[in-house]
Residue frames as a rotation matrix with the C-alpha (Angstrom) as fourth column:
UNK 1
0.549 0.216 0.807 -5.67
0.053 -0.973 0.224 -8.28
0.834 -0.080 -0.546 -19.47
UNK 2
-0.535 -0.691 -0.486 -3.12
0.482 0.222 -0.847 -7.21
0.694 -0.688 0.214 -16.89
UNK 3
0.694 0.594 0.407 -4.22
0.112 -0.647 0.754 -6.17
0.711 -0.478 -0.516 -13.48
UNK 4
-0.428 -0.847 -0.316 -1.95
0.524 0.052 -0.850 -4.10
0.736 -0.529 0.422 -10.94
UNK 5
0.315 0.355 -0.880 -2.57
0.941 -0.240 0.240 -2.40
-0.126 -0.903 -0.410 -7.80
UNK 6
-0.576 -0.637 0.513 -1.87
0.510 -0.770 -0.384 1.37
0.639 0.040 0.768 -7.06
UNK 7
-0.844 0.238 -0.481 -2.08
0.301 -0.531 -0.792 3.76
-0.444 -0.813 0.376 -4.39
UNK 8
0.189 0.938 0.291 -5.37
0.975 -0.215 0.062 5.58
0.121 0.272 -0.955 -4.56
UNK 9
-0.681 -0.470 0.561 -5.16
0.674 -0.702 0.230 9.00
0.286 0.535 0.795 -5.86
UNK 10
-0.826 0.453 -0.335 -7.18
-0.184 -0.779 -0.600 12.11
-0.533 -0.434 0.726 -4.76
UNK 11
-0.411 0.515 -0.753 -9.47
-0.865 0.041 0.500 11.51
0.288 0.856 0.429 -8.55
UNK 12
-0.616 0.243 -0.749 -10.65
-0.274 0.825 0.494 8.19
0.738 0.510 -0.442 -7.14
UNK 13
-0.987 0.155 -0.053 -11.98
0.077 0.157 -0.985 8.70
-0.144 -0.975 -0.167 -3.74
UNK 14
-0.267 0.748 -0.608 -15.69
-0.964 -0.221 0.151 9.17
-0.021 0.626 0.779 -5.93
UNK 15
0.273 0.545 -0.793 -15.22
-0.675 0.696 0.246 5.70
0.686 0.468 0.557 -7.11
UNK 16
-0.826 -0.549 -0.125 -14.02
-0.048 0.290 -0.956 4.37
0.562 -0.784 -0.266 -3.84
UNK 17
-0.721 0.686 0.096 -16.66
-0.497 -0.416 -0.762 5.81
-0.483 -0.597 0.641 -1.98
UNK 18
0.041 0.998 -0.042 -19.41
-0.977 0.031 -0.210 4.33
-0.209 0.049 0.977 -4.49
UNK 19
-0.465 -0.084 -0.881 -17.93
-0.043 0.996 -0.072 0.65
0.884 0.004 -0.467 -4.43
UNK 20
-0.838 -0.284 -0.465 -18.49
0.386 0.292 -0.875 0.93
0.384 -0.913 -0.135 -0.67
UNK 21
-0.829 0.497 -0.255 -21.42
-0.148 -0.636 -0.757 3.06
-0.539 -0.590 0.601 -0.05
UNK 22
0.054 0.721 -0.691 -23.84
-0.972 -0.120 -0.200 2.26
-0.227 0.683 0.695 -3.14
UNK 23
0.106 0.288 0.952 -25.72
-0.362 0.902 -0.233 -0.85
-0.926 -0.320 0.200 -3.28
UNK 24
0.964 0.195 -0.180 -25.64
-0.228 0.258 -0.939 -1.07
-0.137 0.946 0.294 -6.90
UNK 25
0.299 -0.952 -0.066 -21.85
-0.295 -0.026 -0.955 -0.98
0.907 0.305 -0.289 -7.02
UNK 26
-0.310 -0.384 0.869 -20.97
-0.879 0.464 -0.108 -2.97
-0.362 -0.798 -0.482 -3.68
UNK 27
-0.572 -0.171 -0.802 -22.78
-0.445 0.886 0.128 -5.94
0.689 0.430 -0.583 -4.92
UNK 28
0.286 0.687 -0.668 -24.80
0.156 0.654 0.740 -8.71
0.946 -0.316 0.080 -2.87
UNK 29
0.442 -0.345 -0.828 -22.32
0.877 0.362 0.318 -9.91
0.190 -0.866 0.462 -0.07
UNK 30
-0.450 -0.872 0.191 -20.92
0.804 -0.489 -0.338 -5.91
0.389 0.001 0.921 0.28
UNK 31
-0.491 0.541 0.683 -23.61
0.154 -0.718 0.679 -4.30
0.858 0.439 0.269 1.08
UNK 32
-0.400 0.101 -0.911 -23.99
0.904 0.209 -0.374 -3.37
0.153 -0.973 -0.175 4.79
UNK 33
0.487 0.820 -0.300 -26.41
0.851 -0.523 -0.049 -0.44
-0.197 -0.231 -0.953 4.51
UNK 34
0.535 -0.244 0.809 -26.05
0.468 -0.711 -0.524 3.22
0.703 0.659 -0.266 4.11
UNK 35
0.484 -0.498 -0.719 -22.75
0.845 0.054 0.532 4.98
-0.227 -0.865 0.447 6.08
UNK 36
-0.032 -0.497 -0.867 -20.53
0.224 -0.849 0.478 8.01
-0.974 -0.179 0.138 6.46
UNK 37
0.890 0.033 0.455 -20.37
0.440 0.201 -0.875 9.23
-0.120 0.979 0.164 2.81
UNK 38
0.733 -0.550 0.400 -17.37
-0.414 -0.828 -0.378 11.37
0.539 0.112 -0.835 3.69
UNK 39
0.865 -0.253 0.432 -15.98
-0.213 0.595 0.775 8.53
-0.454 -0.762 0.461 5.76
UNK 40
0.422 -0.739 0.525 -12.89
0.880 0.473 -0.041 7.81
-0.218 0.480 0.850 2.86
UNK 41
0.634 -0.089 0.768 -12.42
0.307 -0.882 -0.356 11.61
0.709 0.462 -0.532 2.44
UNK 42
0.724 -0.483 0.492 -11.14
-0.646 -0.228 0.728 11.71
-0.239 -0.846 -0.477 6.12
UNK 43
0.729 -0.558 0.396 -9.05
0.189 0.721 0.667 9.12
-0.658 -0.412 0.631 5.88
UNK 44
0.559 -0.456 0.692 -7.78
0.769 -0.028 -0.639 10.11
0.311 0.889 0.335 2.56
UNK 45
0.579 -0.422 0.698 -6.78
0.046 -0.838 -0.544 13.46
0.814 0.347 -0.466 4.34
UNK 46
0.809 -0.279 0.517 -5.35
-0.583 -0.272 0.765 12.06
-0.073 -0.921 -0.383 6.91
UNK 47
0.075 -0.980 0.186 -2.96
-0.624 0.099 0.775 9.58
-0.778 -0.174 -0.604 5.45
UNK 48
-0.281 -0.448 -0.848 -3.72
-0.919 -0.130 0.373 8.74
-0.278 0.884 -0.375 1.77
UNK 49
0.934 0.332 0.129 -5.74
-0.345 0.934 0.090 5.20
-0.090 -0.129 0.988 2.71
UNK 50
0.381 -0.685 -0.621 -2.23
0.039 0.683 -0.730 4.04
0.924 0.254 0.287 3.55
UNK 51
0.541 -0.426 0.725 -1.65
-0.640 -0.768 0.026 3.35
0.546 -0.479 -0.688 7.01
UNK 52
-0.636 -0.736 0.231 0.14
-0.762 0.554 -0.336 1.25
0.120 -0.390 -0.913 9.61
UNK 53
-0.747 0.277 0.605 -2.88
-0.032 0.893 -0.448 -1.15
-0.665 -0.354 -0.658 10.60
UNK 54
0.051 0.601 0.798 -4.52
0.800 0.453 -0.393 -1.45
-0.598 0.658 -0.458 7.14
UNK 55
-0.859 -0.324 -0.396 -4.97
-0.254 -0.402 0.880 0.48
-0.444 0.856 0.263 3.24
UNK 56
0.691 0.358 0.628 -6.55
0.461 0.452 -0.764 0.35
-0.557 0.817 0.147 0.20
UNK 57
-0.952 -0.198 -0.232 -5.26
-0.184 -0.234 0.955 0.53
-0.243 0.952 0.186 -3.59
UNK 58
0.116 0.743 -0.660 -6.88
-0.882 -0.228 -0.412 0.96
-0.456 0.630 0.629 -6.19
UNK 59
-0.179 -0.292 0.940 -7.25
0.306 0.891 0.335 -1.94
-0.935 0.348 -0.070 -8.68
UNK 60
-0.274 -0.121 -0.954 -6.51
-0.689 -0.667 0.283 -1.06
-0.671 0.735 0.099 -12.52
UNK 61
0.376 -0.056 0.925 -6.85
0.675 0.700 -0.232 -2.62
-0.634 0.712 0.302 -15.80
UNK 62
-0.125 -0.399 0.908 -4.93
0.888 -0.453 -0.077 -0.32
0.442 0.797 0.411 -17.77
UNK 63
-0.881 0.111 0.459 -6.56
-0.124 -0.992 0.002 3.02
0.456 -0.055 0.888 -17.05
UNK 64
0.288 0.937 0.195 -9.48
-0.532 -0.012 0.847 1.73
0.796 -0.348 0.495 -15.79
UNK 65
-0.429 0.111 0.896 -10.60
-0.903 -0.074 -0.423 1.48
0.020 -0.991 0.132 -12.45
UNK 66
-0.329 0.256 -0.909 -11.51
-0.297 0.886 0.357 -1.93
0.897 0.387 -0.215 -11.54
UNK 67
0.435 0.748 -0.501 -11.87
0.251 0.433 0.865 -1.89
0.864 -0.503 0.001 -8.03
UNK 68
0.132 -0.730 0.671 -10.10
-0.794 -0.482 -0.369 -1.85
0.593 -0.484 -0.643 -4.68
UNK 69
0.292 -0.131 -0.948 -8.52
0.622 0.779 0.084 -4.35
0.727 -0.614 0.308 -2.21
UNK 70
0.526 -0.043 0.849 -8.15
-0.739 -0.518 0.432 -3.73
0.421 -0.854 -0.304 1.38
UNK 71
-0.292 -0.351 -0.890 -6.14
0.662 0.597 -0.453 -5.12
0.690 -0.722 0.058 4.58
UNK 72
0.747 0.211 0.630 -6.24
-0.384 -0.637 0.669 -4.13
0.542 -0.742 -0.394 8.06
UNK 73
-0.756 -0.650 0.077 -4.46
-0.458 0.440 -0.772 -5.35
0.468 -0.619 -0.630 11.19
UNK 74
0.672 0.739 0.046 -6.30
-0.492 0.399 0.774 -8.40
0.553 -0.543 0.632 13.16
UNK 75
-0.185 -0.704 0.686 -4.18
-0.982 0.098 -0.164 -9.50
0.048 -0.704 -0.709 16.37
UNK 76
0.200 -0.221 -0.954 -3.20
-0.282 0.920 -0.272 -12.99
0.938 0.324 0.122 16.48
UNK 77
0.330 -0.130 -0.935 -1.75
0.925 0.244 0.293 -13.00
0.190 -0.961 0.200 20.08
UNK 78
0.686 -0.112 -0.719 -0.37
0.439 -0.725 0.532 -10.33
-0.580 -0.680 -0.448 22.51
UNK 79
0.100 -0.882 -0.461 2.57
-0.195 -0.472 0.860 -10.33
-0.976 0.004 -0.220 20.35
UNK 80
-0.942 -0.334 0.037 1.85
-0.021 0.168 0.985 -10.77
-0.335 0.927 -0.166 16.79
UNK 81
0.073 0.888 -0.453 -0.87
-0.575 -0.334 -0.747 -10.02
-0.815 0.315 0.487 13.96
UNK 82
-0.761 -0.493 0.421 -1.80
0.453 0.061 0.890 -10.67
-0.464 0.868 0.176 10.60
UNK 83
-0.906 0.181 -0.384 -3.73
-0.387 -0.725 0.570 -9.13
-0.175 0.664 0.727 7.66
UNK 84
-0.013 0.907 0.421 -7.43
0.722 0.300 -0.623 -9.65
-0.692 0.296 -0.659 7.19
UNK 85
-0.735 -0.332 -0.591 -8.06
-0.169 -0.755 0.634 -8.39
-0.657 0.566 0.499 3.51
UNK 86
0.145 0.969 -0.201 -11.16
0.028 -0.207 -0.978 -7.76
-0.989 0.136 -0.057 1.66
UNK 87
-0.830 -0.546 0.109 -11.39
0.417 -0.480 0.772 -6.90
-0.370 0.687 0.626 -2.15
UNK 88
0.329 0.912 -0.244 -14.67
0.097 -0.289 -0.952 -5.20
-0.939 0.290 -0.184 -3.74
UNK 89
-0.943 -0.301 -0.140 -14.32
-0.062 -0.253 0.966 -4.96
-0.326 0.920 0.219 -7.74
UNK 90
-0.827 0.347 -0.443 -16.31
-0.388 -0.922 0.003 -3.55
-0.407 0.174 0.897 -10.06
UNK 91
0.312 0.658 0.685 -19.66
0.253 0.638 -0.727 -4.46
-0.916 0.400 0.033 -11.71
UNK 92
0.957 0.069 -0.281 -19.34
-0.284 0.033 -0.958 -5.20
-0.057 0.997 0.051 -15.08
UNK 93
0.018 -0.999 -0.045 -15.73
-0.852 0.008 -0.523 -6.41
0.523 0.047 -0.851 -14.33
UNK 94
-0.228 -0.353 0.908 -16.64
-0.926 0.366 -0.090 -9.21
-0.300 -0.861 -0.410 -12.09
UNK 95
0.534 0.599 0.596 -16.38
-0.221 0.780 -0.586 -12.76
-0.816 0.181 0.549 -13.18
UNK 96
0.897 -0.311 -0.314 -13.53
-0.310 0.064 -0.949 -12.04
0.315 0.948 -0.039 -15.21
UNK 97
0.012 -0.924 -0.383 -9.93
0.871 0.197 -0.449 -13.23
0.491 -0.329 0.807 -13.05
UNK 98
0.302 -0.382 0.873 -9.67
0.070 -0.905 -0.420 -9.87
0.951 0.188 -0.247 -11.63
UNK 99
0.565 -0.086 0.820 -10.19
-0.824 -0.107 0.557 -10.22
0.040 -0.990 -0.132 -8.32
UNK 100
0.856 -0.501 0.126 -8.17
0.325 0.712 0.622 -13.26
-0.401 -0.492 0.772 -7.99
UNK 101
0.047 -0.923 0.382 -5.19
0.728 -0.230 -0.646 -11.80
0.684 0.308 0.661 -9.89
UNK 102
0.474 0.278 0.835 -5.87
-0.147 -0.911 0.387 -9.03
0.868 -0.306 -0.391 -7.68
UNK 103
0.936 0.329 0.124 -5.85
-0.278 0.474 0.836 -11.07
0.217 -0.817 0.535 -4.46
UNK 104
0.494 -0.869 0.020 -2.43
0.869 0.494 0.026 -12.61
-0.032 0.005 0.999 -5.41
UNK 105
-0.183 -0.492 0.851 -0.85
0.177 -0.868 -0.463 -9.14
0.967 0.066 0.246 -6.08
UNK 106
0.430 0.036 0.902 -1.83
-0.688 -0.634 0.353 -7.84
0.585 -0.773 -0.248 -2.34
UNK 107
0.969 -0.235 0.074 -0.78
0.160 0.829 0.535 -11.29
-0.187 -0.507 0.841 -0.56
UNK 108
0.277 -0.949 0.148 2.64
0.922 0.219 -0.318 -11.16
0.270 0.225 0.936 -2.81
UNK 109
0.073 -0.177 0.981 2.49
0.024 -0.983 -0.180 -6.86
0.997 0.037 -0.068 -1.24
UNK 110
0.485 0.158 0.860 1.95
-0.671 -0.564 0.481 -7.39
0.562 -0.810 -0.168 1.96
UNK 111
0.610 -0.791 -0.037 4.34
0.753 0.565 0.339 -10.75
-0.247 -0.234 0.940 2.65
UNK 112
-0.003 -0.848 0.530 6.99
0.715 -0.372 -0.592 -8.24
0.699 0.377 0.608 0.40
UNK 113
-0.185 -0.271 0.945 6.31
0.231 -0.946 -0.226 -5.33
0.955 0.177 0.238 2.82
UNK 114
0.267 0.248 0.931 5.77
-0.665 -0.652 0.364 -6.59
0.697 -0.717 -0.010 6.29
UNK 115
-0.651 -0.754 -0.082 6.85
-0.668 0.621 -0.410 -9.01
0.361 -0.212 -0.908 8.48
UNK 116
0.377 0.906 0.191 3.39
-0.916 0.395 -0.064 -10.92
-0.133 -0.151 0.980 8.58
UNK 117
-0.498 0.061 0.865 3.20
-0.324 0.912 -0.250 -14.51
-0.804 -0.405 -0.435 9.07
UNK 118
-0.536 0.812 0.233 -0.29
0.735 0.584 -0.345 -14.84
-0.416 -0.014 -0.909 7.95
UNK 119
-0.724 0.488 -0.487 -3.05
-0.631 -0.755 0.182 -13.21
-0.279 0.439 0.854 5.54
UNK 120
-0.846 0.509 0.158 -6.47
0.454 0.843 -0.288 -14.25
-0.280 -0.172 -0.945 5.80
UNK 121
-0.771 0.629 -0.096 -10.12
-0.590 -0.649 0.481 -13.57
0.240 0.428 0.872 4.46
UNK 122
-0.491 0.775 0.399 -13.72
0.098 0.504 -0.858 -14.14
-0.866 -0.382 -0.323 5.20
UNK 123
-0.568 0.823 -0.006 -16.82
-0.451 -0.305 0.839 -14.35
0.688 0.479 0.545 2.80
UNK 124
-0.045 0.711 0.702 -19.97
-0.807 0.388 -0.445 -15.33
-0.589 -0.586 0.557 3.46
UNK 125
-0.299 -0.054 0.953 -20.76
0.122 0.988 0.095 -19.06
-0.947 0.144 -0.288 3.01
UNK 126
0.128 0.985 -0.116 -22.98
0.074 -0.126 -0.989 -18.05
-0.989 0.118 -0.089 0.02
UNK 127
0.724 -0.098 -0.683 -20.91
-0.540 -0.697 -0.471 -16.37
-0.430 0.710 -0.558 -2.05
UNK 128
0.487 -0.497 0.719 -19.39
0.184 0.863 0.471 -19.22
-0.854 -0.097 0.511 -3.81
UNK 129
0.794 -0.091 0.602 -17.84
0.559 -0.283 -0.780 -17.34
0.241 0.955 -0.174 -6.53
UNK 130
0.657 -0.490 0.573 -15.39
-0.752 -0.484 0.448 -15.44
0.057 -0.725 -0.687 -3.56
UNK 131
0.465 -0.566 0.681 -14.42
-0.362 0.580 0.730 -18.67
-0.808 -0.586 0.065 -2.11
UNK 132
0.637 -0.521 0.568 -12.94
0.694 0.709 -0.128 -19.89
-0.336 0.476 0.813 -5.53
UNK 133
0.596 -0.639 0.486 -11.37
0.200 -0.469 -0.861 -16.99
0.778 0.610 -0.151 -6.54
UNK 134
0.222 -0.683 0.696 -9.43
-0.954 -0.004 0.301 -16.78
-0.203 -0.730 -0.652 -2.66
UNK 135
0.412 -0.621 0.667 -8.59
0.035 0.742 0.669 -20.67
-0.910 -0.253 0.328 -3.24
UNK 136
0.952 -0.137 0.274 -7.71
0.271 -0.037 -0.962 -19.68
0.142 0.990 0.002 -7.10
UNK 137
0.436 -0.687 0.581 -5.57
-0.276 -0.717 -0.641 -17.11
0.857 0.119 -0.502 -6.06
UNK 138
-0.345 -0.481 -0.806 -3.70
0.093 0.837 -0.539 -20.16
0.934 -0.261 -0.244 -3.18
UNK 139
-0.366 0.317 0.875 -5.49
-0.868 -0.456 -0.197 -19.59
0.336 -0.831 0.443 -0.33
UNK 140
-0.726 0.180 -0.664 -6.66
0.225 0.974 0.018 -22.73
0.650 -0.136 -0.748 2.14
UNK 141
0.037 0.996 0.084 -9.90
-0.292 -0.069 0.954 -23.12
0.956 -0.060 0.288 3.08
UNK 142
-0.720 -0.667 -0.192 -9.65
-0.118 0.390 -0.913 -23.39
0.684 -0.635 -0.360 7.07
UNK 143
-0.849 0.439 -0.295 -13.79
0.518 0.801 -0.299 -23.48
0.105 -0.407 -0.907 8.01
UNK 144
-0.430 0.729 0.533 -16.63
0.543 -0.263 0.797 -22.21
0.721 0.632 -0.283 8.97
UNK 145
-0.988 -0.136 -0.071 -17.74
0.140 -0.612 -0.778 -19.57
0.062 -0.779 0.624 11.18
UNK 146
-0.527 0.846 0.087 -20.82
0.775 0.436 0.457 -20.08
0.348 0.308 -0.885 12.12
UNK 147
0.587 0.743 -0.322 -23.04
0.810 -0.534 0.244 -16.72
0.009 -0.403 -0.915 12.83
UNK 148
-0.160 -0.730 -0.664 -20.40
0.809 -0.482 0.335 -14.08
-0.565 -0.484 0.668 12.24
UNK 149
-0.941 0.092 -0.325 -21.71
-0.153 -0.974 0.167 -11.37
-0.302 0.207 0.931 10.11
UNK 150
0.214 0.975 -0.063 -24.97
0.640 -0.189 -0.745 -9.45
-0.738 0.119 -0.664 9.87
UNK 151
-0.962 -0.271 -0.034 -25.74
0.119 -0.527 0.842 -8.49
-0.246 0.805 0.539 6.91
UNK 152
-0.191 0.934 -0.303 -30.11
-0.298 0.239 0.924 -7.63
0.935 0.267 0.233 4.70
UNK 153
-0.116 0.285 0.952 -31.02
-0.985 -0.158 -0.073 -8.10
0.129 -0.946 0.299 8.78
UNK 154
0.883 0.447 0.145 -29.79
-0.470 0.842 0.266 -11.53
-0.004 -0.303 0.953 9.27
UNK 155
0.102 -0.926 0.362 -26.57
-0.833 0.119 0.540 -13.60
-0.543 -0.357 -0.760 10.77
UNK 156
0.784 -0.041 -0.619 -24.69
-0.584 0.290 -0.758 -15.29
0.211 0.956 0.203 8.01
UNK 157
0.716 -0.629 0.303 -22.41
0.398 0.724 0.563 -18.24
-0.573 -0.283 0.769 8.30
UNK 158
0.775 -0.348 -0.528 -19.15
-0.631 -0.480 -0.610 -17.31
-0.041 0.805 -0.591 6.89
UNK 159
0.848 -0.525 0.068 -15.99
0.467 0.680 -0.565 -18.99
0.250 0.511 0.822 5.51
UNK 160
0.534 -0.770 -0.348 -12.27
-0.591 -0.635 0.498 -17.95
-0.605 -0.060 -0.794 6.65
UNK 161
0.918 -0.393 0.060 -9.69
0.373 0.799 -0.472 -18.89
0.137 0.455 0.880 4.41
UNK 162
0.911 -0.412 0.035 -5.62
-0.353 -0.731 0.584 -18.33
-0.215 -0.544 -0.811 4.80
UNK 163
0.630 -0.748 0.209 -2.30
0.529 0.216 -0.821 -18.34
0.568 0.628 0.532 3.48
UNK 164
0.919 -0.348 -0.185 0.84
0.036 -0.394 0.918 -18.29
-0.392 -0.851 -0.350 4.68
UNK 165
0.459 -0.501 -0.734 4.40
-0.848 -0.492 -0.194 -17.60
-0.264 0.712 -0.650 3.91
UNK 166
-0.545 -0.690 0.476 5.66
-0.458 0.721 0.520 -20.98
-0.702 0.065 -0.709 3.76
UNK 167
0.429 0.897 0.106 2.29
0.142 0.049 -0.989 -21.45
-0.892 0.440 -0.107 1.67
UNK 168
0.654 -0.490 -0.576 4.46
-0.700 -0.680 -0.217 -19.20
-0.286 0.545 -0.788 -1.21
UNK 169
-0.257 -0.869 0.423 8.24
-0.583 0.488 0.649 -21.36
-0.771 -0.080 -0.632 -0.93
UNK 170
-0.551 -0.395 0.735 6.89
0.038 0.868 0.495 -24.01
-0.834 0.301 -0.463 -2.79
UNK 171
-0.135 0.884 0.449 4.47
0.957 0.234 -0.173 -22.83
-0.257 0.406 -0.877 -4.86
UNK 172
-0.593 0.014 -0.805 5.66
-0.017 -1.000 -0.005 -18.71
-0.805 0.011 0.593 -5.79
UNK 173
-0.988 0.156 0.016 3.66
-0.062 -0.484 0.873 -18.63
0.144 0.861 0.487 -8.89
UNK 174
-0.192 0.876 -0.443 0.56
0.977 0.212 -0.004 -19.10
0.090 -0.434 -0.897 -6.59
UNK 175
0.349 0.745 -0.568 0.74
0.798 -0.554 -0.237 -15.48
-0.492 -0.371 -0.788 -6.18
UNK 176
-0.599 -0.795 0.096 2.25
0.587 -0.354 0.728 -14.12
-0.545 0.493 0.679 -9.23
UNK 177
-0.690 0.613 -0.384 0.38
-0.699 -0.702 0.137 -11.23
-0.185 0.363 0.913 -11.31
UNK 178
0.048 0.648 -0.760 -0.94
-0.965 0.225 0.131 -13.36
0.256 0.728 0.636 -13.91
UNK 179
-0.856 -0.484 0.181 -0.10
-0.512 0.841 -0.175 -16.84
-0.068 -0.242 -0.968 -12.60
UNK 180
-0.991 0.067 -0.114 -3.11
0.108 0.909 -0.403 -19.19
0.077 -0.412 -0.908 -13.19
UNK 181
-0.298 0.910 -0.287 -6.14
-0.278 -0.371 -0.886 -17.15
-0.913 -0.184 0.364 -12.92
């Protein structure tokens, strides 16, 4: 099954809104209580969830909606950032490659479309089904953060992992559509 990315359309800001906002569709490790429901509507009318320090797309499978990846900006030093990027994907879709084929598509978007360095992600330790699909989809496991997110009222160790571009050079089919997943 191919998966591709695409801008998020006006028709999707519904399912957008209930990946993020609805426990049943966020999932375990996504689920940080109830929050703006109108919070993606603003943003949507202010600049299409595409801006300079961070996005979403949509993830597809054809016509269906599979999910969404995210980035932001996270400062690195006075003079230089890189991407911290998230992905949330659907129930009943998860557990199939998506989210790592996913993962590799935004890494191989946002090296193609900015002058980043460096693209990195957290989970929580727990969620050991995350951390292989970020080391699936070439990502290097770089430790543990101990006490960094609160999540079900309690601080959760968490995992960062990261990839860089020289990561890529040897190894481009690490983040090719379908490469490997």
């Amino acid at each position: 099954m191919t998966i591709e990315l695409r801008a998020a359309l006006e028709d999707d800001l519904a399912f957008l809104t209930r990946l993020i906002g609805d426990p049943e569709s966020s999932g375990e490790y996504q689920w940080y209580g109830w929050q703006d429901p109108h919070r993606l509507r603003r943003r949507w009318d202010d600049n299409g969830l595409l801006g300079d320090d961070g996005g979403i797309l949509v993830i597809a499978s054809g016509q269906e909606r599979a999910g969404l990846v995210s980035w932001r900006r996270q400062l690195t030093s006075r003079v230089s950032y890189c991407w911290e990027m998230g992905l949330i994907v659907a129930p009943g879709l998860r557990g199939k490659g998506h989210g790592t084929r996913a993962q590799r598509l935004l890494v191989r978007y946002l090296f193609d479309h900015s002058p980043v360095n460096r693209v990195q992600a957290t989970t929580e330790l727990g969620n050991v089904a995350e951390q292989r699909a970020l080391e699936k989809a070439g990502f290097t496991r770089e430790g543990v953060l101990r006490g960094c997110g609160f999540r079900a009222g309690e601080w959760r160790d968490g995992v960062m992992y990261g990839i860089v571009r020289a990561d890529l050079d040897g190894n481009r089919e690490a983040t090719a559509p379908d490469g490997g997943a």
